[in-house]
C-alpha atoms as a printed R data frame, in Angstrom:
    type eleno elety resid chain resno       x       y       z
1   ATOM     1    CA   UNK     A     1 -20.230 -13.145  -2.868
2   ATOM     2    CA   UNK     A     2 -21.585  -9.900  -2.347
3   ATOM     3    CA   UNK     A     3 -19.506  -6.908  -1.397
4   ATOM     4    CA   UNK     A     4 -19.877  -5.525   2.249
5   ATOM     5    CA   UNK     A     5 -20.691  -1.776   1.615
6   ATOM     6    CA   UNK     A     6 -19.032   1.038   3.980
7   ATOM     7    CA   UNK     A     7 -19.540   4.635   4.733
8   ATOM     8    CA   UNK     A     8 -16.366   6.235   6.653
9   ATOM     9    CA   UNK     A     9 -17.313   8.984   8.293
10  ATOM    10    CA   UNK     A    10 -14.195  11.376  10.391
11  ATOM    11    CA   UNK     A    11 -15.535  12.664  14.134
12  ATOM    12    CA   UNK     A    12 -12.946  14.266  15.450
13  ATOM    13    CA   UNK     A    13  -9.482  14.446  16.860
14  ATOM    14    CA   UNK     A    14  -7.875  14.791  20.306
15  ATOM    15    CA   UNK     A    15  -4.719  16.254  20.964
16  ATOM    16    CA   UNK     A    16  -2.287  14.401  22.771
17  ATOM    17    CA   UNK     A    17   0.566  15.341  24.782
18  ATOM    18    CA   UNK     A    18   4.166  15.631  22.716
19  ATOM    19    CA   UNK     A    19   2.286  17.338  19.691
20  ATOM    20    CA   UNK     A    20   0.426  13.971  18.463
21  ATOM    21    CA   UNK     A    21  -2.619  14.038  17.430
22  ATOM    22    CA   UNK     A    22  -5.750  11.059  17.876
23  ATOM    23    CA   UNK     A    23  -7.760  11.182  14.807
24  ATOM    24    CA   UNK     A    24 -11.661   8.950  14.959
25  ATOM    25    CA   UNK     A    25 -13.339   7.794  12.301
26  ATOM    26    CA   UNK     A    26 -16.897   5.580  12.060
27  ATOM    27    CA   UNK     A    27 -17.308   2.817   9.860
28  ATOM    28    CA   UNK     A    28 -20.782   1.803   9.006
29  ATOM    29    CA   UNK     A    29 -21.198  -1.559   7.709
30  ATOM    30    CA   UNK     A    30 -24.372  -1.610   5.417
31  ATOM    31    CA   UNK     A    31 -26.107   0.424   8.119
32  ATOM    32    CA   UNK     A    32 -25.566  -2.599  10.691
33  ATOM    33    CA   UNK     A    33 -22.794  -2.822  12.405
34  ATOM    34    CA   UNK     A    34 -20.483   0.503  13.616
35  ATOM    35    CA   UNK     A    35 -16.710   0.571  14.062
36  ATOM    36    CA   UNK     A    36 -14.718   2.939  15.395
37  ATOM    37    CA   UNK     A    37 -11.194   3.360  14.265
38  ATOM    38    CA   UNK     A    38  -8.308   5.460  15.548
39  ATOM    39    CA   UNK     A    39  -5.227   6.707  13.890
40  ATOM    40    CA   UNK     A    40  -2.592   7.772  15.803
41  ATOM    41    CA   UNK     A    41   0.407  10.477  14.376
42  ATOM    42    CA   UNK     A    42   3.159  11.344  16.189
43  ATOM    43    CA   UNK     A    43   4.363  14.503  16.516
44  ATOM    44    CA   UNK     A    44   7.244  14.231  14.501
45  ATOM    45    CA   UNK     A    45   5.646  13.931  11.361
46  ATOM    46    CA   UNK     A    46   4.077  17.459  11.655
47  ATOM    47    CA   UNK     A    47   7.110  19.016  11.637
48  ATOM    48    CA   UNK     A    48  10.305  18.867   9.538
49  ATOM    49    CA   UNK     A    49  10.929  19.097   5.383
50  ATOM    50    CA   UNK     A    50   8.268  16.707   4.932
51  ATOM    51    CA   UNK     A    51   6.019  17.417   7.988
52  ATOM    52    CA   UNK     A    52   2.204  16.804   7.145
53  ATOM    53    CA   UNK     A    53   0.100  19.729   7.780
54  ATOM    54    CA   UNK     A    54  -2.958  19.539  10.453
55  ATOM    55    CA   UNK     A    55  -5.396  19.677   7.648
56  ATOM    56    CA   UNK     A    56  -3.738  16.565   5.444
57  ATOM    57    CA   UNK     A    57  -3.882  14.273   8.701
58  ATOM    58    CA   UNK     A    58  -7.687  13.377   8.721
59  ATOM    59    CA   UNK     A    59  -7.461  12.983   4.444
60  ATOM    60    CA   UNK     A    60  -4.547  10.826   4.816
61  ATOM    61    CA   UNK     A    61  -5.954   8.672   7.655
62  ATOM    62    CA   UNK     A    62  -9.373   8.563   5.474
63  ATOM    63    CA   UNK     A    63  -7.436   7.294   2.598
64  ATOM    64    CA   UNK     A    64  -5.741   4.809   4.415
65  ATOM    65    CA   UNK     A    65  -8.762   3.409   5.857
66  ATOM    66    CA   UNK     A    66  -9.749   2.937   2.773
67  ATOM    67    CA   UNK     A    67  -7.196   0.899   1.261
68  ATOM    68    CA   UNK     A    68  -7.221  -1.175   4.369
69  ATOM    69    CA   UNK     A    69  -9.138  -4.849   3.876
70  ATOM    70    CA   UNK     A    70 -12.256  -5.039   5.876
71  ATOM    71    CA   UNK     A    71 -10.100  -8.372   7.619
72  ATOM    72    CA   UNK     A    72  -7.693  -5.645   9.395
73  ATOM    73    CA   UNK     A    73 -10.430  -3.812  10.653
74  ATOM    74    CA   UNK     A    74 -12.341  -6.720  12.281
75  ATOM    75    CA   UNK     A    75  -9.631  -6.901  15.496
76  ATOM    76    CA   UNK     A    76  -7.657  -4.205  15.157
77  ATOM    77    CA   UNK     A    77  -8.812  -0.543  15.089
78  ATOM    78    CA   UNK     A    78  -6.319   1.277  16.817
79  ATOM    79    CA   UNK     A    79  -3.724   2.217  14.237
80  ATOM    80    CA   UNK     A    80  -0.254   4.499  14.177
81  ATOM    81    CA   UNK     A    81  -0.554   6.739  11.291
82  ATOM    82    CA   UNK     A    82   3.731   6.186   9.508
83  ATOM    83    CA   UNK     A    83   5.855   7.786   7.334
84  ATOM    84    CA   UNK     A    84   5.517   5.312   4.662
85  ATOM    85    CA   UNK     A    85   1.469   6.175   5.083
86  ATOM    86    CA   UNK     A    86   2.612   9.865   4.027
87  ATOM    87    CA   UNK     A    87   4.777   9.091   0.645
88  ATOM    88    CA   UNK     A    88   2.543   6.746  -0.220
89  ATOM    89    CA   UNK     A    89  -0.749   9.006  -0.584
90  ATOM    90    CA   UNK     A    90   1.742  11.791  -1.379
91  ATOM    91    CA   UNK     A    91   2.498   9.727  -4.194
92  ATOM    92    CA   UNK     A    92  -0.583   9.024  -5.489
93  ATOM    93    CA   UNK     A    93  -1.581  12.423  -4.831
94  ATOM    94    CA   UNK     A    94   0.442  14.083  -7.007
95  ATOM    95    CA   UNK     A    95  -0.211  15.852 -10.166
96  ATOM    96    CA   UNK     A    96   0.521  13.853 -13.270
97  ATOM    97    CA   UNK     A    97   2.445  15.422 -16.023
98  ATOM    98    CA   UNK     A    98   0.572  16.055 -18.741
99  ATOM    99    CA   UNK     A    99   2.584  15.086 -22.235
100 ATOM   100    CA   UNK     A   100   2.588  18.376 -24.561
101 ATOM   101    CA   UNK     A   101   2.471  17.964 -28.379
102 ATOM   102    CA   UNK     A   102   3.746  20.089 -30.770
């Protein structure tokens, strides 16, 4: 079966009231079909030890649609943006330690 290709494209965000944000992405389905997909983070997570800054939001959201199967995305596309979402890319984010020989 042939793979469905997509292009994810971020449009903007809206702030909402409480400090959360409404981030908007496009997904083009081999130039066909368009979805549009909203994350939403609550205010909580942008502040705190592990708040996210405003410029990780849309990069975690993107990654997140990505990893998402194109099945979630055909009824749903109103999501909540989690902590789990956060030390998850966080974690596969980070820097891998590089083994030294001597």
């Amino acid at each position: 079966m042939k793979e469905t290709k997509r292009a994810i494209r971020y449009i903007g965000f809206e702030c909402m009231p409480n400090g959360e944000r409404s981030l908007s992405f496009t997904i083009d389905k081999n130039g066909l079909d368009r979805l549009v997909v909203t994350f939403d983070i609550a205010g909580i997570l942008f502040s705190g030890e592990h708040r996210i800054l405003i410029q990780e939001a849309a990069g975690i959201c993107f990654s997140k649609l990505q990893d998402m199967a194109s099945e979630e995305l055909t009824d749903a596309r109103h999501f909540a943006l989690t902590a789990d979402d956060i030390v998850q890319y966080r974690h596969l984010r980070a820097p891998r330690m590089r083994s030294v020989r001597t």
